[in-house]
N, C-alpha and C positions, 0 to 999 in steps of 0.2 A: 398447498402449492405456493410455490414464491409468486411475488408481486413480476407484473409482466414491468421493467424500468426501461428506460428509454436515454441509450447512449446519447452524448453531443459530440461534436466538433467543434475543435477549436483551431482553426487552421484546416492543415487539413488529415488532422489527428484525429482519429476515433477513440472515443475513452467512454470504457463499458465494461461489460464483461466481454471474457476473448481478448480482449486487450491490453498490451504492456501495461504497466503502471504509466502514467502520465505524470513524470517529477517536476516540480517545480523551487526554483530558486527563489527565494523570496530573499530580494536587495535591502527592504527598509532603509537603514539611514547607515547601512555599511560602506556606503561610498563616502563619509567621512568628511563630504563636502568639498570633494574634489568631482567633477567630474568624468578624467581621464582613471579614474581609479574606478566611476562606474561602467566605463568601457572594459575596462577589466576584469573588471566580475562577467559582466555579461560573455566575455567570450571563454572565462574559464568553466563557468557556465556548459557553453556550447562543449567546451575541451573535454567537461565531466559525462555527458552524455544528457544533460537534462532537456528536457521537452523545451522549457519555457523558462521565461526572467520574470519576476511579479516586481512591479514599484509601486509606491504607493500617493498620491495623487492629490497634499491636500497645502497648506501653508499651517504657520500657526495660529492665523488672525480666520480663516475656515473652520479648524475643529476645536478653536477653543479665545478665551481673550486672556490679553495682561492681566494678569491680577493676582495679588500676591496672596490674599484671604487662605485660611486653614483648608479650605474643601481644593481647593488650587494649589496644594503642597502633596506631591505625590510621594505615596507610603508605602514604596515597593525597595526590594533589597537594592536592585540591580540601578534604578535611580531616585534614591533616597532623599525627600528634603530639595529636589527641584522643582521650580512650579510648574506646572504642565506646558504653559507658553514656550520657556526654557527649553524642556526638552522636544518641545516640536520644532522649534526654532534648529535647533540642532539634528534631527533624525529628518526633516523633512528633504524632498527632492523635487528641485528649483521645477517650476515650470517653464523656466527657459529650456531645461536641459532635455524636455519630454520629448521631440521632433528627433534631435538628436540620437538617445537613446533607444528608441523606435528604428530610424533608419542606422543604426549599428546592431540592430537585433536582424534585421531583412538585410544585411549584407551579410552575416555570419550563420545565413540559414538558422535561428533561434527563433520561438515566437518570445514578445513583448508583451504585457499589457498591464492593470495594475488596478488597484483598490482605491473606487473615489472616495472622497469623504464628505462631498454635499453637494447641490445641486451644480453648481459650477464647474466642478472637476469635472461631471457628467457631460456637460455641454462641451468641456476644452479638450477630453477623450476623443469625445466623436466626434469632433474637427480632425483629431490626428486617427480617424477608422479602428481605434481601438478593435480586437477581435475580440475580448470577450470581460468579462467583466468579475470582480470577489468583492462583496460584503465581508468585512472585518467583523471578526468577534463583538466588540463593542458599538458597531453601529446595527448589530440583529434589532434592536429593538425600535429602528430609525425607519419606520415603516413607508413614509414622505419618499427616504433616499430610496427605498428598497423597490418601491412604486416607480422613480423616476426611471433606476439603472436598467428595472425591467421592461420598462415600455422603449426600449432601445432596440429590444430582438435579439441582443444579443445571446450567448450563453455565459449562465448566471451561476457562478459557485460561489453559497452562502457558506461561511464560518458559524460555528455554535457555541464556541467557547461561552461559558455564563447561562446560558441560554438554558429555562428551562423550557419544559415538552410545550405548555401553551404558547410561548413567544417563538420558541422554533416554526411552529405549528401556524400563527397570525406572519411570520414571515415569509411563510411558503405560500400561504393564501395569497397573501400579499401580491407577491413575486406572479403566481399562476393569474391574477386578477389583473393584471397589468399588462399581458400577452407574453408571460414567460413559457417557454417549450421547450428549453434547453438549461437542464437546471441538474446541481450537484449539491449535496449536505457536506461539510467538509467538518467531521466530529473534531472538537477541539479543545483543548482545558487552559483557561489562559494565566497561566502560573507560567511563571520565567527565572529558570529550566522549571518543568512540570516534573514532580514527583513520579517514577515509575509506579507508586502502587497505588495511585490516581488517577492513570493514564485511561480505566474502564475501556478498552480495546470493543467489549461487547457491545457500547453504545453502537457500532458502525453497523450491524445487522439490526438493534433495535430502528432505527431511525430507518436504515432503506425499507425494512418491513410495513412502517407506520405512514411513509412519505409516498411510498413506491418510485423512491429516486433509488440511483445508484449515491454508494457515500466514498468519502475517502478522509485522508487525516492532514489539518494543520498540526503536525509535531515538533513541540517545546522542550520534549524531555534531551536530556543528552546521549548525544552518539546516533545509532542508527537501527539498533535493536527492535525500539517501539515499529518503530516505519517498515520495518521488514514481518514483521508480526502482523502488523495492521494487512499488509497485503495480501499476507496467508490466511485471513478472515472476510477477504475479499474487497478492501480500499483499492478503489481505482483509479486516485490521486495521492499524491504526496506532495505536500509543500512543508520546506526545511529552510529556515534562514540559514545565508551562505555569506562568508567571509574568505578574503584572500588572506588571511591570517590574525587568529584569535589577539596575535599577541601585540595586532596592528590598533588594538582596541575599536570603539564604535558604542554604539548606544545600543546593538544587538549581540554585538558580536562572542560575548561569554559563551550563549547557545545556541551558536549559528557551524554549522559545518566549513570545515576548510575545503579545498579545490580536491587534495585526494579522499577522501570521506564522500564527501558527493558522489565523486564516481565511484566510490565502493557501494554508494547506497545504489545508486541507478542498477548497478550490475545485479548486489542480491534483490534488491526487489524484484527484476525478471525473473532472476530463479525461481523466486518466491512463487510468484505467478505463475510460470510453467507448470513449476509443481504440485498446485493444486488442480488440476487437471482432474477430470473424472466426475462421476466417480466411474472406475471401471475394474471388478473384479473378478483376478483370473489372473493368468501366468500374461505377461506382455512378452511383446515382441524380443525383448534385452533377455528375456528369462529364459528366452528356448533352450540354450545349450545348457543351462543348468539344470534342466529337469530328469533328466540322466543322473544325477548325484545325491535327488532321494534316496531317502531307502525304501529299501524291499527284504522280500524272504529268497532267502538262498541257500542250498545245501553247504554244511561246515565241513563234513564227515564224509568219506566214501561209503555208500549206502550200496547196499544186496536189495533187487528185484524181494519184494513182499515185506522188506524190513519196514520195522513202525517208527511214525517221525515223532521227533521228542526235542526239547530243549536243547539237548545235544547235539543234535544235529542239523535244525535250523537257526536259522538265527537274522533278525532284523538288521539288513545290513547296507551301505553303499556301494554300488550303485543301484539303477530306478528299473533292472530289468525283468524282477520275477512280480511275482505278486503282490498286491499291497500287504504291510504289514500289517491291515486292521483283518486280516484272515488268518491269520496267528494260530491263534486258541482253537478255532473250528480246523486246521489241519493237524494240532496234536492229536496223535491216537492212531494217525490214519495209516497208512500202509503206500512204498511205494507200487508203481505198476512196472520199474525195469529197474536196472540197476542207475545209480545216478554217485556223481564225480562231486567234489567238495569243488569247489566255488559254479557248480550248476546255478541258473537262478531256477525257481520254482514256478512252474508252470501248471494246470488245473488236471490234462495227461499224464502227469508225475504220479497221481494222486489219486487212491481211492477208498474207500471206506467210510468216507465221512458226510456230512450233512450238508450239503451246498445250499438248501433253503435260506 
């Protein structure tokens, strides 16, 4: 039997099962460090259909210090050879602009909210009612933050990327030990773009099985494929970095979805969802009229009262009116009872001589 899991609210969205996908935009440092460009996102955002805007909540001198040393030289394709200060310095989103940003998400009907990254942001969140709250892939193992964000009340969607099964596992304790009650596993691979044949889609049932949370997916890969897969496995979040154009560049933006992409993803993921409906087997409601276009046994041949029925003159046919064709073989041989017309269907009165057992 599945695990009994326990939908939240974020707003006043229910996200669970039965329920849409709940998409998420995740901003990162695609505003470029403008802010009127992060008002823009946010309402193309809205324009695409997403639930929600994710930002992220930290400075550079919060999640890391100046310093040029080897271990401080990031070794990734996408920012190659800058020291991590650098590039937070650059992806980060000002905490002036946070009040701002919040009240242009509650004027465009959007929810707001965003990813702290230490104790402070925690505290400058819930000054501005933050509704809910995400652990980053890379602070899973930050058990201090994960204790702090969860003794908020809020609802808590943890990232996994990196994460193996015990730190997922010390995180959720974590999270639960602190008065968490409203909590998501969001399966994630933190590759940028993540490899399609890396993606393990299956972790999102291993984990809600193991958690008895419900999961959904932070998705790296590119395009929208992965994300529409995950929901047909049952992901009841999606969060997708979003750009008003790739070609605007950004510190995310390589594998970040543009404004029509988003909305194509928002649209297949409902389908997705709809579609997994069930289970329920058996002709549906959409099927009635086609059930008439089975086949069946039907006379081919004008047939004589007492004549015997043969290959010749039955035949498995469209439409659904006479007998099933799995009586075939038990009515060759038999004889009819009147005289019968080629396109007859075959009826049990037709027919006698044979074995009905």
């Amino acid at each position: 039997m599945s695990p009994v899991k326990q939908s939240i609210f974020i707003g006043s969205k229910e996200i669970g099962s039965g329920h849409a996908p709940y998409i998420i935009a995740e901003l990162s440092g695609n505003h470029n460090g403008n802010i009127e460009r992060a008002f823009e996102l946010i309402a193309a955002a809205k324009t695409a259909g997403a639930d929600a805007v994710k930002i992220q909540t930290f400075t550079a001198d919060t999640i890391t210090i100046d310093h040029d040393g080897p271990e401080f030289i990031v070794d990734l394709p996408l920012w190659k050879d800058r020291t991590l200060y650098d590039l937070y310095q650059e992806a980060h989103t000002p905490w002036a602009w946070h009040e701002a940003l919040f009240a242009k998400g509650r004027e465009l009907g959007i929810t707001v909210f965003s990813s702290p990254f230490d104790f402070s942001a925690v505290e400058f969140l819930e000054e501005l009612d933050a509704p809910a709250y995400k652990i980053a892939s890379s602070e899973l193992v930050d058990i201090p933050l994960i204790e702090k964000t969860a003794s908020t009340g809020k609802p808590l969607i943890i990232s996994t990327g990196m994460g193996t099964l015990e730190e997922i596992e010390e995180a959720v304790n974590a999270a639960r030990g602190a008065g968490c009650r409203e909590m998501i596993l969001l399966h994630c691979v933190s590759a940028y773009p993540t490899p399609y044949e890396q993606v393990n889609l299956a972790n999102l049932n291993a984990l809600a099985e193991k958690f008895d949370l419900f999961t959904g997916l932070s998705d790296h890969s590119m395009g929208t494929a992965v994300s529409v897969s995950a929901v047909a496995l049952g992901a009841c979040i999606i969060e997708k970095h979003f750009t008003l154009s790739r070609d605007h560049g950004g510190v995310d933006s390589a594998f970040s979805l543009e404004p029509k992409e988003l909305k194509q993803l928002v649209e297949d993921t409902k389908i997705a969802s709809i579609a997994c409906g069930g289970p329920d087997i058996g002709p549906k409601e959409s099927e009635q009229k086609s059930l008439k276009y089975r086949r069946s046994l039907y006379v081919v041949k004008d047939m004589k009262a007492g004549d015997v029925f043969t290959k010749d003159n039955i035949r498995s046919i469209r439409p659904s009116f006479g007998l099933k064709p799995k009586h075939y073989h038990s009515i060759l041989g038999g004889r009819t009872t009147r005289r019968l017309k080629r396109g007859d269907p075959l009826s049990w009165d037709m027919i006698e001589g044979v074995n009905l057992d």
